[in-house]
C-alpha positions in Angstrom: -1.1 18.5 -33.7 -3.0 17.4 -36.5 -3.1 19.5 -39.5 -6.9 19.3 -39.7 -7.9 20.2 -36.8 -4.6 21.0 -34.6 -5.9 18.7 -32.0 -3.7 16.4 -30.4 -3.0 13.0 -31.9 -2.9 9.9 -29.5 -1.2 6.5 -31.5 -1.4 3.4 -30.7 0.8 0.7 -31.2 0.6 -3.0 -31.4 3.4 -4.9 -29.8 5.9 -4.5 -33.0 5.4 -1.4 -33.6 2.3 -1.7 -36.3 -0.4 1.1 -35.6 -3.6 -0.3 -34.5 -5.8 3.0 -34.7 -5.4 6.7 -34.4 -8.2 8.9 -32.8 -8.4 12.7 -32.4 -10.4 14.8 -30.0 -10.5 17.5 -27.7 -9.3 17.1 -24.4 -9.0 20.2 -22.5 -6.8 22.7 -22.3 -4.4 24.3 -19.8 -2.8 27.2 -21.1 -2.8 25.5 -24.4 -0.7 22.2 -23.3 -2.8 19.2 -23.6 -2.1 15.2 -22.8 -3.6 12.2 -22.0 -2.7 8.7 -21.2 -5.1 5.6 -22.5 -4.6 1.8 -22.7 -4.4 0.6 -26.4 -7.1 -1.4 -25.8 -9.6 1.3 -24.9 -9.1 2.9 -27.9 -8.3 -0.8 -30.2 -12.2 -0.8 -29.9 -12.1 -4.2 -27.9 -14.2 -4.7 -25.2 -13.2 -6.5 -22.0 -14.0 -9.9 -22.3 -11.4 -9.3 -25.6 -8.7 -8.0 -23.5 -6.8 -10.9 -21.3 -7.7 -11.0 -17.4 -4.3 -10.6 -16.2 -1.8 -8.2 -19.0 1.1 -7.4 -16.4 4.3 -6.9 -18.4 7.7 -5.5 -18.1 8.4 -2.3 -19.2 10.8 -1.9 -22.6 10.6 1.7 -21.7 14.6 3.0 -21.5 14.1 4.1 -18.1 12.0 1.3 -17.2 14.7 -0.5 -14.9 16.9 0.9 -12.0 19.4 -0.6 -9.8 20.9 0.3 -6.1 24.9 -0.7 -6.2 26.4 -2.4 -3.4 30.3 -3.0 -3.1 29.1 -6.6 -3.6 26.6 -9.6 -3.7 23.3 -8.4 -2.3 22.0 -11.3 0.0 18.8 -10.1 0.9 16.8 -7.1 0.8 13.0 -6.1 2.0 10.0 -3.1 0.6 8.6 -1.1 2.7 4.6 -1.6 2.5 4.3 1.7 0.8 6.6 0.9 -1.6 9.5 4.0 -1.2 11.5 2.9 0.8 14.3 -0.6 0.0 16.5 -1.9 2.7 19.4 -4.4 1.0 22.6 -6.6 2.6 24.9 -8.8 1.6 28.1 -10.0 1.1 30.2 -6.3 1.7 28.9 -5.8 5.0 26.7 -2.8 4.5 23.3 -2.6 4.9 21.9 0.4 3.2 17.9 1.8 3.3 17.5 3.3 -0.1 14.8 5.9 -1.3 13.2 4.0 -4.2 11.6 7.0 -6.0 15.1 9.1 -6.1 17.6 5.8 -6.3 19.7 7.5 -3.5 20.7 5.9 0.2 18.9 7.5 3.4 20.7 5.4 6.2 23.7 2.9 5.4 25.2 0.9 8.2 28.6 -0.8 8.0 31.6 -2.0 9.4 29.9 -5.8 10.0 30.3 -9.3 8.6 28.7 -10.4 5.7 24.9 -9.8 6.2 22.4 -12.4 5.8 19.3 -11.2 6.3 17.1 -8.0 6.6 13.6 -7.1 7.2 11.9 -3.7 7.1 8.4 -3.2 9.7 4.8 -3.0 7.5 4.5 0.6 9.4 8.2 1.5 8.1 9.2 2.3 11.5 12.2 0.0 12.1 14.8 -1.9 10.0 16.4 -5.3 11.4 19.3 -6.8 9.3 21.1 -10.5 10.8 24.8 -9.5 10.5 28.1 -11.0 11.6 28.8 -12.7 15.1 25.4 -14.3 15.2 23.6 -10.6 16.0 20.4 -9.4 15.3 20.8 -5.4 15.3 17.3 -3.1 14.9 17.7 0.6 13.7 15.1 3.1 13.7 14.1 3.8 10.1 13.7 7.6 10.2 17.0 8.8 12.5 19.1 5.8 11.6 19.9 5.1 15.1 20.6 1.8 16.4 17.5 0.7 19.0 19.3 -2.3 20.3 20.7 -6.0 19.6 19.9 -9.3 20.5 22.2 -12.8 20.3 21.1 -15.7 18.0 22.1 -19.3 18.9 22.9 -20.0 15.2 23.1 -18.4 11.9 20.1 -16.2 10.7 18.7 -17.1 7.7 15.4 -15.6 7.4 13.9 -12.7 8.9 10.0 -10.9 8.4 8.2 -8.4 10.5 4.3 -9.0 11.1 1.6 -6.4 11.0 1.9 -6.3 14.9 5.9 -5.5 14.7 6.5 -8.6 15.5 10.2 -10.0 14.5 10.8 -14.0 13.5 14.3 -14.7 12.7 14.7 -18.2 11.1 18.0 -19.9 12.0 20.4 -22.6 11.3 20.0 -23.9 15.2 16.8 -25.3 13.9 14.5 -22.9 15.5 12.4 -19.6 14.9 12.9 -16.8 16.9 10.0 -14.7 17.7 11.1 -11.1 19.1 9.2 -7.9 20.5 9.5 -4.5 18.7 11.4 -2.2 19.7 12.9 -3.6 22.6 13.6 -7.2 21.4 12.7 -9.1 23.9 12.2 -13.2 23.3 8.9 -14.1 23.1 9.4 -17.3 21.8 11.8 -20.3 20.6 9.9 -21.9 18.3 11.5 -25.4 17.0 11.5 -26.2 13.5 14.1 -29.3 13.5 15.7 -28.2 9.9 17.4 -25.3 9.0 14.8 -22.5 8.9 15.2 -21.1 5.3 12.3 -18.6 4.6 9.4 -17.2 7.4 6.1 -15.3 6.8 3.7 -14.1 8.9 -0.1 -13.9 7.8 -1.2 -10.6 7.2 -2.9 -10.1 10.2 -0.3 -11.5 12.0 -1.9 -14.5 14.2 0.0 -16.7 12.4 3.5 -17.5 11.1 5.0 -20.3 8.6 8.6 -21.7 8.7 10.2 -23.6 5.7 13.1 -25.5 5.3 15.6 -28.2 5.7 18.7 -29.5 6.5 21.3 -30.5 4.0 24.4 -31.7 4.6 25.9 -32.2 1.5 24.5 -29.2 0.1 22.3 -30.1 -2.5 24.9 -33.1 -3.9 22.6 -35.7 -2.9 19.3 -35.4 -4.4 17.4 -38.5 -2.3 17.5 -37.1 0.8 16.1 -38.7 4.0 13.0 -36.6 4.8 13.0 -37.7 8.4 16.5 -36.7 9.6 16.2 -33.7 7.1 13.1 -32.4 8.4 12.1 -30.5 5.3 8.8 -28.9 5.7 7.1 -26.2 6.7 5.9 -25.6 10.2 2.9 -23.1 11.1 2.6 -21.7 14.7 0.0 -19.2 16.1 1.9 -16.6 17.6 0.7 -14.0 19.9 2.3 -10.8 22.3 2.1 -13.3 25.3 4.6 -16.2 25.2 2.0 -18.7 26.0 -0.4 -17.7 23.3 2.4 -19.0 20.7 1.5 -22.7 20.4 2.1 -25.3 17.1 -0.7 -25.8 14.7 1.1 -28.4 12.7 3.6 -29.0 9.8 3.1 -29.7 5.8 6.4 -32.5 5.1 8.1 -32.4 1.3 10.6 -34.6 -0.6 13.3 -31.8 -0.6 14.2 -28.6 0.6 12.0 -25.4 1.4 13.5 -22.5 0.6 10.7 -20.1 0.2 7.3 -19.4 1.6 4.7 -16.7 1.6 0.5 -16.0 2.5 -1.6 -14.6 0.0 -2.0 -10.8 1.0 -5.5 -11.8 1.3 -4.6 -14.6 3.8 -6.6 -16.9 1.8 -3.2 -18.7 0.4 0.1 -20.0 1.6 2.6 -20.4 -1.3 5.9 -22.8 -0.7 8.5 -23.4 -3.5 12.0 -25.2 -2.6 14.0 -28.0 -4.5 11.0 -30.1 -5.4 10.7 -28.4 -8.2 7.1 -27.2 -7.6 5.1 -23.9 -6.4 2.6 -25.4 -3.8 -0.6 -23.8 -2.4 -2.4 -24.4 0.6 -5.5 -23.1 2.0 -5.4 -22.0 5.5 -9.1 -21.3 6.3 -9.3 -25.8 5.6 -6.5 -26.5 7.8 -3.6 -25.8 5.0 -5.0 -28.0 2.8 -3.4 -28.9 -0.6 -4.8 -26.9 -3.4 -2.5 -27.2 -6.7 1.2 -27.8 -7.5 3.0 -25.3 -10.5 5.3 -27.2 -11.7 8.6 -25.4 -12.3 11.9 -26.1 -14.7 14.4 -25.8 -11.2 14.4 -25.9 -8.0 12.8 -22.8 -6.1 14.6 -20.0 -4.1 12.6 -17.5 -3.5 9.3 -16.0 -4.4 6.9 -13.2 -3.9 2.9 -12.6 -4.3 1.8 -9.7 -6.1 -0.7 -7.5 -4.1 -3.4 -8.1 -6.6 -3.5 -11.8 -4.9 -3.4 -12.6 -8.5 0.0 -13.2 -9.7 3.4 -14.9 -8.3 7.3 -13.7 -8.7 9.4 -17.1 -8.5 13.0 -17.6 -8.7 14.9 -20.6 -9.0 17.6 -22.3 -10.0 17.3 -22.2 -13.6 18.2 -18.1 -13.0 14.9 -16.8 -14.5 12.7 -15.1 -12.4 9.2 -16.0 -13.6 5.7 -14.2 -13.2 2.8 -16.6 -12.8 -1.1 -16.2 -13.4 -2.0 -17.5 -10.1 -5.7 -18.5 -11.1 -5.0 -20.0 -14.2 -2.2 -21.7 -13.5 0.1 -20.6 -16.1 3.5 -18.5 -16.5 2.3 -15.1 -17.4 5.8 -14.0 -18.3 9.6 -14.5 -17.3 12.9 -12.0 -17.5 16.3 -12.9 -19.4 18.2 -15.0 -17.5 20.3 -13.8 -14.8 24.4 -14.7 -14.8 23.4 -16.9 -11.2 21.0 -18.2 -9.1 18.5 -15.3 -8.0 18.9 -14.6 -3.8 15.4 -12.8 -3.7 12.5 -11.4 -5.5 9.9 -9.1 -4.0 7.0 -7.1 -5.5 6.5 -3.6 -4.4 3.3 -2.8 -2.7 1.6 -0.9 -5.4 2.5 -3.9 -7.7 4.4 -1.4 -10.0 8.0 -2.3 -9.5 9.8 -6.0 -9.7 12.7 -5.8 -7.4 15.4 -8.8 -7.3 18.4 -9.3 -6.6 21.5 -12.4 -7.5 24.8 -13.7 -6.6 27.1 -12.0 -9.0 24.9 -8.9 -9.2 26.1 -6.5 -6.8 23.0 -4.9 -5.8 19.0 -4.6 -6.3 17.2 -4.4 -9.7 14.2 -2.6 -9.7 11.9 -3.7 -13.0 9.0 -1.7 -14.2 5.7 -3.2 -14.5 3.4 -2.0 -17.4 -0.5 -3.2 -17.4 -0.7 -2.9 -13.3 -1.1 1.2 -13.4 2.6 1.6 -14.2 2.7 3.6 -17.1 0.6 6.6 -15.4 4.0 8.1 -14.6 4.4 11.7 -12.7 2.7 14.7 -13.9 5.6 16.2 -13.4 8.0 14.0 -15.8 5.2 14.7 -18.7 5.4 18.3 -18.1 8.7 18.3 -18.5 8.8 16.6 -21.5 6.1 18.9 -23.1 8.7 21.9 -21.6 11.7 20.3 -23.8 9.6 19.4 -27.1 10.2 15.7 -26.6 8.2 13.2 -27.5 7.1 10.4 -24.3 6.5 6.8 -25.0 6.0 4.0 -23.3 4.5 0.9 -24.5 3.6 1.8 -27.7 1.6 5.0 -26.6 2.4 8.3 -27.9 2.0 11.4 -25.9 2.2 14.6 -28.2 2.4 18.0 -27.5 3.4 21.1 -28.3 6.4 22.7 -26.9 5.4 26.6 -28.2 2.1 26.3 -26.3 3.2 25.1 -22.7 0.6 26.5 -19.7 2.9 27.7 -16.4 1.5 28.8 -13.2 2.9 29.6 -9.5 2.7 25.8 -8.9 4.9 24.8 -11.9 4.6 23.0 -14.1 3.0 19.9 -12.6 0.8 21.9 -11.2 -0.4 23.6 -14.2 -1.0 20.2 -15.9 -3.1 18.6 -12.8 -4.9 22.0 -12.3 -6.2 21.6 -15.9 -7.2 17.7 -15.3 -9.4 18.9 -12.2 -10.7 21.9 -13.7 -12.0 19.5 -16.7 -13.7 16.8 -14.6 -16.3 19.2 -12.2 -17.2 16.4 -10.5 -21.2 18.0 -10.4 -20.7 18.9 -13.6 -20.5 16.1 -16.8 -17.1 16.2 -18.7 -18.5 16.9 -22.2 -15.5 15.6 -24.5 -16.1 11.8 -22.3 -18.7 9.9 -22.6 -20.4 9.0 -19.3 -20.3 5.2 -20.9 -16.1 5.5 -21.3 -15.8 7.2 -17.6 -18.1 4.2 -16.3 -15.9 1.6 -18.4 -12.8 3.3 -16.5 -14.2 2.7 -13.4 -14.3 -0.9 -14.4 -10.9 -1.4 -15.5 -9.9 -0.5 -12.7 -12.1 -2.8 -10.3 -11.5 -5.5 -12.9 -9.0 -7.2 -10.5 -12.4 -7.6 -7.9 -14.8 -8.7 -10.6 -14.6 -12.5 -10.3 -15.7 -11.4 -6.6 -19.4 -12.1 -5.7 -21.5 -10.0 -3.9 -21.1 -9.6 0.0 -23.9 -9.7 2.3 -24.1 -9.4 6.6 -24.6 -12.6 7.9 -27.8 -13.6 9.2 -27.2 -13.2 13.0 -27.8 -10.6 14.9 -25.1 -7.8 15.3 -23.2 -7.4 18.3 -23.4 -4.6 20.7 -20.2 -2.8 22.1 -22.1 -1.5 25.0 -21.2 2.3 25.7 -23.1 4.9 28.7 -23.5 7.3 25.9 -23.6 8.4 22.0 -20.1 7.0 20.1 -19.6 9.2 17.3 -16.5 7.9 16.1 -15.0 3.8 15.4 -11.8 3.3 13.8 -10.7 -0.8 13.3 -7.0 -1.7 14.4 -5.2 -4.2 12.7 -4.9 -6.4 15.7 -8.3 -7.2 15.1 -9.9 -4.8 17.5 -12.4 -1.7 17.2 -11.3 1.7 19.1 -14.8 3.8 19.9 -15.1 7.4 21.4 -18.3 9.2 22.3 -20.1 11.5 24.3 -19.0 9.6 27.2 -16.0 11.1 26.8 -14.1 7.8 26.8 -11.5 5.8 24.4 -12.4 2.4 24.2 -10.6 -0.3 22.3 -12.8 -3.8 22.5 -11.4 -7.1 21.1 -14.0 -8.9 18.6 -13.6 -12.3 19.3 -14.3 -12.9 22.1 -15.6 -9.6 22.8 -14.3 -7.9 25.3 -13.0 -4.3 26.1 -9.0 -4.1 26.6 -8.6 -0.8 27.6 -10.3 2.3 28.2 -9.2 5.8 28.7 -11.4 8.8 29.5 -11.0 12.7 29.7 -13.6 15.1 30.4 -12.0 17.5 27.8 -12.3 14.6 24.5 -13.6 16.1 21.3 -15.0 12.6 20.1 -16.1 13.6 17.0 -12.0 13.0 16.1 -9.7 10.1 16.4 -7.3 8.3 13.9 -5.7 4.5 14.4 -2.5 4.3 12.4 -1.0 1.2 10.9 1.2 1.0 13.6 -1.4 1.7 16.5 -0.6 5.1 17.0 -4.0 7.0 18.4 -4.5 10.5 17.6 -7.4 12.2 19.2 -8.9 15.9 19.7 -8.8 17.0 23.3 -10.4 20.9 24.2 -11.3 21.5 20.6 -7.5 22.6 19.4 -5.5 20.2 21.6 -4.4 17.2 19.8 -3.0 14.3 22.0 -1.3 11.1 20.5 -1.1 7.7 22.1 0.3 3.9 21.6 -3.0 1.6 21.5 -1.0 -0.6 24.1 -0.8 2.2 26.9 -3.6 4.7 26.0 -4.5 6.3 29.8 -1.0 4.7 30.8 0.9 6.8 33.8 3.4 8.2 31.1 1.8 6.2 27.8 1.1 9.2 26.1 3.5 10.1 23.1 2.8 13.8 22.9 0.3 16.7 22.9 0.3 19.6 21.1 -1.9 22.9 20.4 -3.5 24.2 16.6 -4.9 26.9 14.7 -8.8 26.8 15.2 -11.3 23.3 16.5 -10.1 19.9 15.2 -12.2 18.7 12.6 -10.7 15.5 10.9 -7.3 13.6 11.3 -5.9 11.2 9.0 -2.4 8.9 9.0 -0.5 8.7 6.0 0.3 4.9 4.5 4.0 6.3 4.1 7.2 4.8 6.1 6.9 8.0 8.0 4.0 8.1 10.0 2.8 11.7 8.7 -0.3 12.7 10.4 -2.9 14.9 8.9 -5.1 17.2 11.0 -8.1 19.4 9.9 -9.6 22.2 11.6 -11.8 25.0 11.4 -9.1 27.5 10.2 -9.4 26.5 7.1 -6.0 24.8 7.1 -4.4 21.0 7.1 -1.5 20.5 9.5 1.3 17.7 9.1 3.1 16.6 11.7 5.3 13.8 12.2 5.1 11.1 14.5 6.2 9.9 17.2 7.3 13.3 17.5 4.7 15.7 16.3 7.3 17.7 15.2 5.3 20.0 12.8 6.2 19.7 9.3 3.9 22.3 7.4 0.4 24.2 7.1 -1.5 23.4 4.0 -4.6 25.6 2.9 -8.0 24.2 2.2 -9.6 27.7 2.3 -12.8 26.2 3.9 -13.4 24.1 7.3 -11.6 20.7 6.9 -14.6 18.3 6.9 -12.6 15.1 5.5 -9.0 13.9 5.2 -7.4 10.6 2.8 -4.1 9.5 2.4 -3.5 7.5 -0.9 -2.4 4.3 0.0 0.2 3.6 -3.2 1.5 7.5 -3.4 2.4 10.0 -1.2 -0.7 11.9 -2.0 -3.4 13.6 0.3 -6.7 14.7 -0.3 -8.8 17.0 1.9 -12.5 18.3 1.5 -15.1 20.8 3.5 -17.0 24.0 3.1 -18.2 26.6 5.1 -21.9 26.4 6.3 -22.2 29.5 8.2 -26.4 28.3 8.3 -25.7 24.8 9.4 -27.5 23.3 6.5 -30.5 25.6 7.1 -30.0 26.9 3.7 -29.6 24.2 1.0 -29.0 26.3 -2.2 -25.7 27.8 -1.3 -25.0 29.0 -4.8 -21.5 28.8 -6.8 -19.5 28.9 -3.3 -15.6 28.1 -4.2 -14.7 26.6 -0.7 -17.2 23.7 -1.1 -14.2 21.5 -2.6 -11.8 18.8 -2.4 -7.8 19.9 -3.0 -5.0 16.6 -3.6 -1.6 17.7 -2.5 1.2 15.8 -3.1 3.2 15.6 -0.3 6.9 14.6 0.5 7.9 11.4 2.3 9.3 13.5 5.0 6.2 15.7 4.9 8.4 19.0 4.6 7.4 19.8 1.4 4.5 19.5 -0.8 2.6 20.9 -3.5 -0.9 21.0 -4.6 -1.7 19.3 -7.6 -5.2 20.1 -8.2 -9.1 21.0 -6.7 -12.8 19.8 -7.3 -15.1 22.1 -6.8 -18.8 20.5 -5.7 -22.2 22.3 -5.3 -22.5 21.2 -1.6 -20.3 20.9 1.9 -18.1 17.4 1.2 -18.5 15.5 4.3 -16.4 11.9 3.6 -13.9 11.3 1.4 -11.3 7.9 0.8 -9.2 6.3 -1.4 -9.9 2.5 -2.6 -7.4 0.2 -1.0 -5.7 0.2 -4.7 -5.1 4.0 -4.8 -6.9 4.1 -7.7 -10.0 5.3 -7.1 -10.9 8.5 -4.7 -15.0 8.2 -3.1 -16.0 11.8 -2.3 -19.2 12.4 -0.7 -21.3 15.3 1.1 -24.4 17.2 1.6 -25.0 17.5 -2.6 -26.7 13.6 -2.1 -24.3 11.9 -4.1 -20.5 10.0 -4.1 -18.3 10.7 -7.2 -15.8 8.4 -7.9 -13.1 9.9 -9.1 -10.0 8.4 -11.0 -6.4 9.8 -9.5 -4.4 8.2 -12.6 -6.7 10.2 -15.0 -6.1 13.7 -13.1 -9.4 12.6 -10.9 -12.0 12.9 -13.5 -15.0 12.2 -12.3 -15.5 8.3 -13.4 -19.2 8.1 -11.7 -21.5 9.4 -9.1 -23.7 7.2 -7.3 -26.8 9.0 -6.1 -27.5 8.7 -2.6 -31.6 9.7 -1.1 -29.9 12.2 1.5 -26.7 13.6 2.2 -23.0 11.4 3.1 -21.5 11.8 5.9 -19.1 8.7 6.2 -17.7 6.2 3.6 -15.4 3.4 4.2 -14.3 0.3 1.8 -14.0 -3.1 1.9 -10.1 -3.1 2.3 -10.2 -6.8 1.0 -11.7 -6.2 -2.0 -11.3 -2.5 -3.7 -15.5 -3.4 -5.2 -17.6 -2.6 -2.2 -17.9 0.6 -0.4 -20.1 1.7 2.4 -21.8 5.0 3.0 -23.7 6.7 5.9 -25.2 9.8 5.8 -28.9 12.0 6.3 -30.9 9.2 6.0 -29.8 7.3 9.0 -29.1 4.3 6.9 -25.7 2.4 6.4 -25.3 1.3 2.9 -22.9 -1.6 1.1 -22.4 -0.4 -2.5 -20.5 -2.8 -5.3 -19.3 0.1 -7.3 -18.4 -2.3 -10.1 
């Protein structure tokens, strides 16, 4: 505290150490504990064409780096897409699923040969590894039971999973394996020629790139013949049916390929490999040649970041090196590494580094600072302020003062989050910040989607999914296809190009007001008001397709799946309450209580996080003063990765019913709207303060964003108009 004033002193540092400025002020108070966290530059006084585009660093923090031990070299290892979960093999024979956030092994599998390659499913569902005697074993993910095994004709190499769990194994018998999940059946052999180093899928899975080569003097000869080497990269369009996977054509190099990946926007196919060179194509021209980076080695392995900004490469000089995509130029590089790097991989949040080299004997996981990284967990700050010790990171101070610590019956986290929501009424403006600072939050966080220009509809006119009836309810799949439910009472699931309707399902007893597509293509729908049933896309009204069916407390309002590896799904209802269950069980995990009708549900996509929203309108919207009425609110658990636990964090109380609520595809902003005419934007890493509200003529009822571009969201309510916002 300063001596003035006994407010709380936030220092910043420059790079060596140097202070840049010091600023006091009131922040709010929770039982007398106060913190914040800012970036230097906010408070340096620079604006943002001062501060550089792209500023991802590591972290010098002491605990900024972790690393899972293996009995030896680690060969290979895959994230999950939500980031928690690691699954690493290699040269002991073990192949081990770790839990990144606690650094401790869920599932380990040994007792094989040395392990070559692994692979965890973008719904976390399944893990695959390539281990000794040529097999290709799947596991499930959440009981560690093995699913099956399937033969390869040669050594594995490479393995990746597509959005449509899909597995490609690349092999030494020159081909590319393309297998069905979970019961691995071959849908294709597709031929390479060379040994099939590194495969990717595009992320919506229609297509899939092979790189590599065959050298027989391992790498002794440095003229090698590229026609009896075959050293290129080879793009197929794959597809469920064996005769939808068909060649699209092959990209030829002077050397080997060892690495390859797609933009996670799709809009960029990255190869690296002994030439010494990064190499971009574009698939929308026909993977045409962009640009070359030109590296100091040889390339082994690299990884996009999921900003579709930045690149991790490795190589054979040993330094894994981070590079500014759009302006071509290294944006940093780690100390070198005691031998050549085996992989490197970005987390999906883009907060952790993970890579892994021969003579390392296991996974490094780095910490990232300028990507949202240094917004650590409420409850590590509490618990610092609890012990009197001082946090930094970065050159940022945290101060506070261990005699004046809040506590509550949620702990300590709790205590600290409760005070962040409390400050930022979302109806309400936060009087110690400026309206001009929360808007210039808003934009430091969007600032990844500012080079993007606006978005329009396309001048044709829109295409109608015919239905007999009202649909109340669309949800998209990520197989490209649109699931619909209305008065009708029936599910349909239409495929956009060409359109077309796959299947339908109907039951006179659908509530079609609910339904919920997961990652994975589970379907969750409201049947008889309390009955929830839950489906696979592929054999919705399927003799036997149905996954489960079970009953809750009061009518089914909203549902929601969670991002997280373990398919958590959310369900709203009249009783006030939010129900987890976990799928494909729906075993029921825990009640959580909203204390009003469940209107809206969002799981954050980077953080095991849910927020849920409502009120009670006894008068239907008859009455539109409704006075200081404490249900109208949003409440943000956070919730365990096994959904067995949780705690909430922290509640936003509005002057209206909230109708619509979701998280930005970054996690980094939450859009609530409701009947009160407006959508607050509200900024998780800062305890949700309220960074803006955009003011609407009538009242929200659904909002949805661009999940390409965290910039644009869309909003529907009381005015019977569909509107594109660009938030930035």
């Amino acid at each position: 505290p300063s001596e003035e004033t006994a407010m709380p002193m936030i220092k910043i540092c420059n790079d060596d150490g140097s202070p840049v400025e010091a600023k006091k002020g009131k922040i709010g108070k929770a039982g007398g504990f106060t913190t914040l966290w800012f970036k230097a530059a906010e408070f340096a006084g620079m604006s943002t064409a001062e501060v550089s585009d792209c500023s991802m660093s590591p972290s010098q923090a002491a605990d900024s780096k972790s690393f899972l031990a293996h009995k030896d070299d680690v060969i290979d290892f895959s994230i999950s897409v939500s980031g928690t979960h690691l699954a690493a093999a290699g040269e002991d024979g073990d192949i081990a699923l770790w839990d990144v956030i606690t650094g401790t092994r869920v599932h380990s599998f040994s007792g094989f040969n040395c392990c070559t390659a692994t692979a965890i499913s973008r719904g976390g569902n399944f893990l695959a590894a390539a281990v000794g005697n040529l097999n290709i074993v799947l596991w499930s993910a959440y009981s560690g039971q093995s699913l099956g095994s399937v033969f390869a004709p040669d050594e594995v190499l490479s393995m990746a999973f597509s959005s449509k769990d899909h597995l490609a194994a690349g092999t030494r018998a020159k081909t590319v394996l393309l297998l069905s999940v979970p019961d691995l059946e071959e849908l294709a052999e597709l031929q390479h020629d060379g040994d099939v180093h590194s495969v990717a899928f595009s992320p919506n899975g229609k297509m899939l790139a092979g790189s590599g080569g065959t050298d027989d003097m391992h790498g002794l000869m440095t003229n090698k013949n590229q026609e009896s080497a075959h050293m290129q990269t080879v793009v197929w369009a794959v597809s469920s049916e064996s005769d939808g996977c068909k060649f699209l054509g092959s990209i030829c190099f002077s050397d080997i390929v060892h690495a390859t990946g797609f933009k996670p926007d799709g809009t960029a196919l990255a190869v690296g490999g002994e030439n010494r060179r990064l190499s971009f194509f574009l698939p929308d021209k026909d993977f045409t040649h962009s640009f070359d980076l030109i590296c100091a080695a040889g390339v082994l392995c690299l990884s996009w970041h999921p900003d579709n900004r930045c690149l991790a490469s490795g190589g054979e000089d040993r330094i894994i090196t981070v590079w500014d995509v759009t302006k071509k130029s290294i944006l940093f590089q780690l100390p070198k590494l005691t031998d050549w790097p085996c992989r490197v991989a970005f987390a999906s949040d883009g907060r952790h580094l993970a890579y892994c080299h021969f003579g390392g004997g296991g996974v490094c996981l780095q910490l990232m600072h300028g990507v949202g990284a240094v917004f650590k967990d409420f409850g590590s700050v509490a618990e610092a302020a609890l012990t009197g010790n001082v946090a930094e990171e970065e050159g940022l101070y945290i101060h506070v003062d261990s005699n004046h610590v809040g506590t509550s019956s949620q702990g300590l986290a709790g205590s600290l989050l409760d005070h962040h929501a409390e400050y930022a009424h979302v109806d309400g403006e936060a009087e110690d910040v400026p309206i001009s600072q929360r808007s210039a939050w808003v934009a430091e966080v969007l600032e990844d989607s500012a080079r993007m220009k606006g978005i329009r509809p396309i001048e044709e006119e829109p295409v109608a999914l015919k239905h007999s009836d009202d649909v109340l309810c669309v949800a998209f799949g990520t197989d490209d296809t649109i699931t619909c439910c209305g008065e009708d009472m029936t599910v349909s699931i239409w495929q956009v190009n060409p359109v077309g309707v796959l299947r339908q399902h109907e039951n006179p007893a659908l509530m079609p007001s609910a339904i919920a597509l997961s990652h994975n293509s589970f379907l969750a729908m409201a049947v008889d008001e309390n009955c929830l049933e839950v489906w696979h896309t592929e054999t919705i009204g399927a003799l036997g397709g149905k996954l489960g069916e079970t009953r809750v407390d009061g009518n089914i309002l909203s549902l929601a799946f969670s991002h997280i590896p373990t398919n958590l799904l959310a369900v709203g209802t009249s009783a006030d309450k939010v129900f987890l269950f976990k799928l494909p069980s729906l075993e029921a995990q825990q009640e959580l209580d909203l204390e009003s009708n469940v209107h809206a549900l969002s799981w954050s996509p980077v953080e095991t996080m849910l927020a849920a929203g409502g009120g009670t309108d006894e008068y239907h919207g008859l009455m539109t003063n409704k006075g200081d009425d404490p249900t109208m609110k949003t409440a943000v658990w956070r919730v365990a990765p096994t959904g067995q636990y949780s705690q909430q964090i922290g509640t936003i109380r509005f002057h209206d019913v909230v109708h619509a609520m979701a998280f930005s595809p970054s996690g980094r902003l939450l859009a609530v709207g409701g009947e009160n005419s407006q959508i607050s934007l509200l900024l998780p890493e800062r305890g949700f303060l309220s960074g803006c509200e955009l003011v609407c003529p009538a009242g929200i009822r659904t909002l949805a964003w661009n999940p390409s571009c965290g910039r644009f969201l869309a909003s529907a309510g009381e005015d019977c108009q569909v509107s594109v916002w660009d938030v930035l």
